[in-house]
Structures are given as structure tokens and as C-alpha cells.
C-alpha positions in Angstrom: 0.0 0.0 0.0 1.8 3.1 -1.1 1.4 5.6 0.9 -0.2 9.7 0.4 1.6 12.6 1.4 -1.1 15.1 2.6 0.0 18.6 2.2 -2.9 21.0 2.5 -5.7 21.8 4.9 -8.4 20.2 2.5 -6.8 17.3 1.9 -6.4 16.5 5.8 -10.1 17.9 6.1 -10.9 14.7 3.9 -8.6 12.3 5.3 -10.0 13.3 9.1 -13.7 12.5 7.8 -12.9 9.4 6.6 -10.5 8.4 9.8 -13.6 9.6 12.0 -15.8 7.3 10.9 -13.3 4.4 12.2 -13.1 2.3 15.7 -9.4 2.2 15.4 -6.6 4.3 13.5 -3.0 3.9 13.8 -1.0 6.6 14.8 3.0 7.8 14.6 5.0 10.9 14.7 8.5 11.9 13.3 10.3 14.8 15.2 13.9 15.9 15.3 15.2 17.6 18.7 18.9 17.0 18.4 19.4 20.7 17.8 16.1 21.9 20.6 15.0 21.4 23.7 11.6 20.4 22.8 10.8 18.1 19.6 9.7 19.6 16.6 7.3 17.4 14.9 8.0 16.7 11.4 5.4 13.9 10.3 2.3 12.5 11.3 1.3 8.7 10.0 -1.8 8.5 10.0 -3.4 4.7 8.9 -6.6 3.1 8.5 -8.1 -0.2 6.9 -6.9 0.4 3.1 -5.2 3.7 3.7 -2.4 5.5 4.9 -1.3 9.1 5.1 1.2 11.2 6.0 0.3 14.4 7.0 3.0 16.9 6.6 2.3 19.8 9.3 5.1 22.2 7.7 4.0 22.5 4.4 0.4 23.8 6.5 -1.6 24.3 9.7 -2.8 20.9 10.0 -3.7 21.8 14.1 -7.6 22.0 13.4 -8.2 19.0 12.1 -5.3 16.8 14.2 -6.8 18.0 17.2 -10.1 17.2 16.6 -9.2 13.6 15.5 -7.0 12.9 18.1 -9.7 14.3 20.6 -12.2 12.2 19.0 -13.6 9.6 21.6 -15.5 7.2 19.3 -11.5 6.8 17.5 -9.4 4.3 19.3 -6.0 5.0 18.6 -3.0 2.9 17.9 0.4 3.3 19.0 3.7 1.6 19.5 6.0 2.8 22.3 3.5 6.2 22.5 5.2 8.4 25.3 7.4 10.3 22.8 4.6 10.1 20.7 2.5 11.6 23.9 5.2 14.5 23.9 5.1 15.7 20.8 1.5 15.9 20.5 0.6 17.4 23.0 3.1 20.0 22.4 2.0 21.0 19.1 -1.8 19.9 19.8 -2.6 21.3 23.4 -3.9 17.8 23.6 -3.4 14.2 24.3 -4.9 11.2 21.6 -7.6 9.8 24.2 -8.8 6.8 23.9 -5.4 5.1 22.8 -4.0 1.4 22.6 -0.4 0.7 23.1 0.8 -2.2 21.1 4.4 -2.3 23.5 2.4 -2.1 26.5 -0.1 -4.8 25.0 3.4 -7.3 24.1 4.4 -6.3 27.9 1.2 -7.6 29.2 1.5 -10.9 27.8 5.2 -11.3 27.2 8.4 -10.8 29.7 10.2 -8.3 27.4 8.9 -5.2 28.9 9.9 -2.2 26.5 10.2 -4.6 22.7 10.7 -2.7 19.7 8.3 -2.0 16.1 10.9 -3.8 14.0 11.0 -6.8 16.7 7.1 -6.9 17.1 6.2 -6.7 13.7 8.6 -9.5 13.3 7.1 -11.8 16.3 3.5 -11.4 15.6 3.2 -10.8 11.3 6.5 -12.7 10.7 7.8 -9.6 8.5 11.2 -7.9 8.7 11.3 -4.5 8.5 14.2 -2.6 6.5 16.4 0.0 8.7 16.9 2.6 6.1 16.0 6.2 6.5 16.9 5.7 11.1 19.2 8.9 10.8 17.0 11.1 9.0 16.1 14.9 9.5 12.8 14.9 9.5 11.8 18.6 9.1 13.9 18.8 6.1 12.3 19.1 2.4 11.3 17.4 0.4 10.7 14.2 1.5 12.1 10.8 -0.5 9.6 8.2 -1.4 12.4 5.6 0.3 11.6 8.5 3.9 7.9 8.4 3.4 7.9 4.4 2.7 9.6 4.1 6.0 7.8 6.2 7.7 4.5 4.3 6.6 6.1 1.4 7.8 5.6 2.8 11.4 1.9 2.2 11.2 1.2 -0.5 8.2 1.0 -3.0 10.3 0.0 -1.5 13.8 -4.4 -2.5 13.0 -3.6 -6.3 12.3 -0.9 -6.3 15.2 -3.9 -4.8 17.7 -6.8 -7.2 16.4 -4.4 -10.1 17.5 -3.1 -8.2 20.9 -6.9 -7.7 21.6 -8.3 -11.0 21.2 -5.0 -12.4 23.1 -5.7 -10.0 26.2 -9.2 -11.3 26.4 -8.1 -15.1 26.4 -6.0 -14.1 29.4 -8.6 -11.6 31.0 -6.3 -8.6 30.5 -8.0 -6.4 28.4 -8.9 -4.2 31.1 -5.5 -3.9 32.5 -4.1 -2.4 29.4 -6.7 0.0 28.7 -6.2 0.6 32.5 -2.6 1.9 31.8 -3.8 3.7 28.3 -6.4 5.6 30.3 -3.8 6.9 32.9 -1.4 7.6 29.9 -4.3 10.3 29.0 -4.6 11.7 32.0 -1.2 12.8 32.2 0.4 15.9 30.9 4.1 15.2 29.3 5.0 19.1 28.8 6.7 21.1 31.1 7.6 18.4 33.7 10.7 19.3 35.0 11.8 18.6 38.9 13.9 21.7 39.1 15.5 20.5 42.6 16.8 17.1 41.1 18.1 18.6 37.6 21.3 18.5 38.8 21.1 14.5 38.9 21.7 14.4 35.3 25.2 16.2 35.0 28.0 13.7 34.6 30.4 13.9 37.2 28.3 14.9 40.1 29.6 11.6 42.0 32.7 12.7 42.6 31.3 16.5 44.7 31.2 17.1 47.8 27.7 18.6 49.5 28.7 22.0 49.6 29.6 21.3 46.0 26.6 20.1 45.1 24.5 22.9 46.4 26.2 25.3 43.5 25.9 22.3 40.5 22.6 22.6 41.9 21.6 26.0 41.5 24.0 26.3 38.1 22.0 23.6 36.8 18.2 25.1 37.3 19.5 28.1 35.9 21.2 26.2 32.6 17.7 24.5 32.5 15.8 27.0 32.5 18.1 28.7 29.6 17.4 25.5 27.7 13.7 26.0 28.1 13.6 29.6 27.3 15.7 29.5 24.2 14.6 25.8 22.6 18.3 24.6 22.6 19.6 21.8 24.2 20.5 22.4 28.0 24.4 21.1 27.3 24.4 23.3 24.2 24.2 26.0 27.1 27.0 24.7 29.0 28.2 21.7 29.1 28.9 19.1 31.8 32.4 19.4 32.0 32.5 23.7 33.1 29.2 22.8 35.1 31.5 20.2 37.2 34.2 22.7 37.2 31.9 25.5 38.4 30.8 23.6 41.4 34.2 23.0 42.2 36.0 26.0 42.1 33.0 28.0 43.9 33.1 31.5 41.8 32.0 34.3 43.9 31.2 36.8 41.8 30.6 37.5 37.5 34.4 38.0 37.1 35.4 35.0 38.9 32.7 32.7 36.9 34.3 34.2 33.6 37.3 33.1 34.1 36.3 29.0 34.2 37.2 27.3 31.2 36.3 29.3 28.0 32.6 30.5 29.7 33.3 34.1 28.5 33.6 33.2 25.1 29.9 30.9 25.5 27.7 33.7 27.5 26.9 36.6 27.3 27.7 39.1 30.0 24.2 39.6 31.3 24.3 35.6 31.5 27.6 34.9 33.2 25.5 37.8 35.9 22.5 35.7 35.6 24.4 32.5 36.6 26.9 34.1 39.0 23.4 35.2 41.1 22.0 32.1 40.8 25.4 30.4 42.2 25.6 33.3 44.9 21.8 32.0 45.8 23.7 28.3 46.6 25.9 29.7 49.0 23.7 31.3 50.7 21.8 27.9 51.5 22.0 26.1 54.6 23.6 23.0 55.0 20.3 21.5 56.0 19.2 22.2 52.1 22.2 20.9 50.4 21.3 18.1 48.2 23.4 14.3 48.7 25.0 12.2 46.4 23.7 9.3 49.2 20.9 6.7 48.9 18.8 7.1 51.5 19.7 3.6 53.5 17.1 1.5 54.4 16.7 0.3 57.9 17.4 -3.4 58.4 13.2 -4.1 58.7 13.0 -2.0 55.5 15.6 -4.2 53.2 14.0 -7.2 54.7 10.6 -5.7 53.5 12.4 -4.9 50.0 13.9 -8.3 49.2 10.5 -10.0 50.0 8.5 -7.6 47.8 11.0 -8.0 44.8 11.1 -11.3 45.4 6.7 -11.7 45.1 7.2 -9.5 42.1 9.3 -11.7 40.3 7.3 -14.9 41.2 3.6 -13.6 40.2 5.9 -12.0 36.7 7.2 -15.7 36.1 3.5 -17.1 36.9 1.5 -14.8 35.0 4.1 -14.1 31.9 4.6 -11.3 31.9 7.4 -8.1 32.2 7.9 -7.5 36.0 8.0 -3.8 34.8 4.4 -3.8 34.2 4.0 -5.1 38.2 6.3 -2.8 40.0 9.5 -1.7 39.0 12.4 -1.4 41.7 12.3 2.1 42.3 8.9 1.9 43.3 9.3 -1.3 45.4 12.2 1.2 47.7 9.1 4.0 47.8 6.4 1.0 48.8 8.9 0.6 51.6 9.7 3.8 52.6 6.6 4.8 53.4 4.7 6.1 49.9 1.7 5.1 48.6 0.8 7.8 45.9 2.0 4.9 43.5 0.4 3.5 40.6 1.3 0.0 41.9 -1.2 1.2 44.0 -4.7 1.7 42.1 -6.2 -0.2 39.0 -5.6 -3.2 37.8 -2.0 -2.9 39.2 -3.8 -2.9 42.8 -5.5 -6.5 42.0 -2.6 -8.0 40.3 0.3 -7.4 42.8 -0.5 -4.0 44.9 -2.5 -5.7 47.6 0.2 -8.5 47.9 3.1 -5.9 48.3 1.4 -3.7 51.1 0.3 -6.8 52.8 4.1 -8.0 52.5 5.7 -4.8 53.7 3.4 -4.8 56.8 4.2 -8.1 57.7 8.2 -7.9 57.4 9.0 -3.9 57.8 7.5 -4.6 61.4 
């Protein structure tokens, strides 16, 4: 099936009438970010019984009519692997694709590999192998190749018959309502904007090797190089990188000329920036030790590692019994929370809750005490 490029606002006005009118559509995006903060999105596959489109949202504003399909409730729609997906349309959208089916969270369901790939799925369930051209390309360069827009069809040509088989396998196992469980929380969430300012700082390379008061200043440096990132669309290490934000916290500047002289920052920022950062590193300092952040894991008591081992150990034995990933039970960083003490998990409610949440809180009250 070859597939259409759609390029104007009445073309798209067509294609959307004719995807309305379907129970289920699948769905893909191409985006580039390499150069951005936020993903750009290049492409949007759009597929239905005997048709696919791609829908090309530079050549046009195709917002209108992709928000109203994706708001559509009557349209299920199909995804593999959706939270970039998620990202990217709700950036350009406003809105998230409600209802949705994820055919990797469908495969982890039923399977033990929690996160498989298209290529790999396609593969397992259609017995098809799918060529890996076109992996590197820019997608919000023009025009488009027919070899670009063949792959990028690719992404959803097979995503209806994979779901018709997924669907009729989750009912065998009674699972159906556990995966549109997880879709329907997927919905509800918002994937724009969600940055933990106070724990930025955990993704600089290096940070092992600081000390606290070190860490304070990498800290504040960092929020402030995020925040750059955010408010100019670029990268955050294309603001500074790792390296000078490691040698920053270690050499403590106290003051604009002090921070100019690290590495080659004069020559990256701007003056008003190097005052920017130098206020926001003067802020750090000013903190009280009681604030600094720790490179330490919180340790766990000797009740609450008993409490851990017994609850990773039920979740592996009910993932072994059932088939399925143990990421789709609880994962471990969740298992350490169920012991400390939180409960705002989604372990917690749903179908989660019936499968293995009741069992862990049940084991954490028995051996934590």
C-alpha cells in the first residue's frame, strides 16, 4: 500500500472525515530535537483499513483538524512505544490522543520483554522484517524521499492487524482491562513542562565525585542552565556543558568576574548571562547546609531491606507465573518508595492494585515490622 503525502488543509479535512468514521486508527509521529530542547514534529502517520497518510504539518496548519481527530472519543487510537509520541503531540496539539491502545504495552502484558521494539514486534507477531533505512534522517527537512515516506508508513502498516491479534489475546488471558487501565492513565497525564527543578542537577555527569557543599552550587548552576534551555529551545548542554558545570561547582566563583574566568565560559555567555548564573550560584551559598542536596541513597533500615527483598522477590514470582514483564508489576524504584513509606504509586490503584499492589502492602506490613 503506497502511501499519500497530505499537504494541505483540505486534503487533511478529507482524510479526518474518513478516519472519524473508524473504531481504530494507527497513529506515529516523526520529530527531530537533536538541535532543541523540545521536539519539533516533522510527520504524522496516520493509517486506517486500506489507507495511509502522512500528513506533513510544515507545508500547513494541520492543528484543526489533528486535534479534533485525536480528541475524537469514538476513534481508538493505535500506538507503539506512545510516550514520545504523547510529547510531541501534546506539544504542538494542546492535547493528548484519548482513547489510545499501546501495542508495547499490550506485548508487555502478555510477554516478559517489557519495552520490545516495532521492527521486533512486527517480526514476532506478522513474521515480517522491516528494513532500517532512513533511522538517521532529518525529518523537518524538504522534500521528503519516497524511500523517507515508505519508512515512515512502515511505522503504522501493520499497527491494526498487530492490535486485532493483541486484543483477542488479552481477552483469552482476562487482560483487556488492565491495558486500557494503563492507556487511560497515559491520558490523564500531561508530558510538557515536567521538570523537577531540585533534582536537575542528577543528570550532569560527574556529580559523583562533589562534595555537599559542591553540590549545592551544580545545583543552583543547573536550574538556571535548564531553565536557559527552556527559554531559548536549545539543548541544555548546548548552554553549557557538563564538564565547566562540574568545574563551576568545584571552584565556587563568587562573583561575574570570577565565573568568567572557568574554562572558555566568557567566550559561550553573554555578560548579562555569566550575571544571571553568578546570582543564581551566589543564591547556593547562601543555602544552609540542611538544604544541600546528597550524592547518598537514603539507606534503608534493616526491617525495611527485609521488606524490599520479600516484595522484589513476590514480584518476580507472580511475573514468572503470569508471563509477563515485571515492569508492568512494579519496578524497583517503586518497590524502595512502597517501603519507605509512599503510597501515591500507581502499583497502587487499578488493575495494578489486584494484580500485585495488595500482595506488596500486605508484604511490607508483615516484614517492615
Amino acid at each position: 500500500m503506497k502511501p499519500e503525502i497530505i499537504e494541505s488543509a483540505q486534503a487533511l479535512e478529507h482524510l479526518c472525515d474518513e478516519l472519524s468514521q473508524q473504531e481504530f486508527i494507527a497513529v506515529d509521529t516523526e520529530f527531530a530535537r537533536e538541535t532543541t530542547y523540545y521536539p519539533h514534529l516533522g510527520l504524522v502517520q496516520l493509517a486506517s483499513n486500506g489507507r495511509i497518510a502522512c500528513v506533513d504539518p510544515l507545508a500547513f496548519d494541520a492543528r484543526p483538524q489533528l486535534t479534533a481527530l485525536m480528541q475524537n472519543r469514538s476513534v481508538t487510537k493505535i500506538f507503539h512505544a506512545c510516550l514520545q509520541d504523547l510529547e510531541v503531540l501534546e506539544l504542538t496539539l494542546g492535547v493528548l490522543p484519548c482513547p489510545l491502545f499501546d501495542t508495547q504495552l499490550a506485548h508487555a502484558l502478555m510477554n516478559e520483554d517489557h519495552q520490545i521494539s516495532y521492527a521486533r514486534l512486527v517480526t514476532a507477531e506478522l513474521d515480517i522484517h522491516l528494513p532500517k533505512t532512513e533511522t538517521r534522517t532529518n525529518w523537518l527537512k524538504r522534500p521528503l524521499s519516497p524511500a523517507q515516506l515508505e519508512y515512515a508508513a512502515d511505522d503504522v502498516r501493520y499497527l491494526l492487524d498487530i492490535q486485532r491479534k493483541q486484543q483477542a489475546e488479552l481477552q483469552e488471558v482476562d487482560r483487556d482491562a488492565w491495558l486500557q487501565d494503563e492507556c487511560t492513565k497515559l491520558c490523564s497525564r500531561s508530558f510538557v513542562n515536567q521538570v523537577d527543578y531540585t533534582e536537575i542537577w542528577t543528570r550532569v555527569k560527574g556529580k559523583e565525585r562533589l562534595r555537599p557543599h559542591e553540590l549545592v552550587v551544580l545545583q543552583e548552576a543547573a536550574i538556571w542552565r535548564e531553565q536557559q534551555a527552556i527559554n531559548n529551545d536549545r539543548p541544555r548542554r548546548r548552554i553549557l556543558k557538563d564538564d565547566l558545570m562540574i568545574e563551576i561547582a568545584v571552584r565556587q566563583p563568587n562573583n561575574s568576574t570570577e565565573l568568567a574566568r572557568i574554562g572558555n565560559i566568557n567566550r559561550i555567555l553573554e555578560p548579562a548571562a555569566i550575571d544571571s548564573l553568578a546570582e543564581a550560584i551566589n543564591s547556593a551559598h547562601d543555602k544552609p547546609e540542611s538544604a544541600w542536596p546528597s550524592n547518598r541513597r537514603r539507606q534503608l533500615s534493616e526491617g525495611q531491606n527485609k521488606a524490599l527483598t520479600a516484595v522484589l522477590a513476590h514480584i518476580k514470582s507472580t511475573a514468572n507465573r503470569l508471563g509477563i514483564s515485571q515492569g508492568m508489576l512494579c519496578n524497583r524504584k517503586n518497590a524502595e518508595k512502597l517501603v519507605l513509606g509512599n503510597r501515591d504509586l500507581p502499583e497502587l490503584s487499578g488493575s495494578r492494585l489486584e494484580y500485585i499492589g495488595t500482595d506488596l502492602l500486605q508484604l511490607v506490613d508483615q516484614t517492615s515490622n
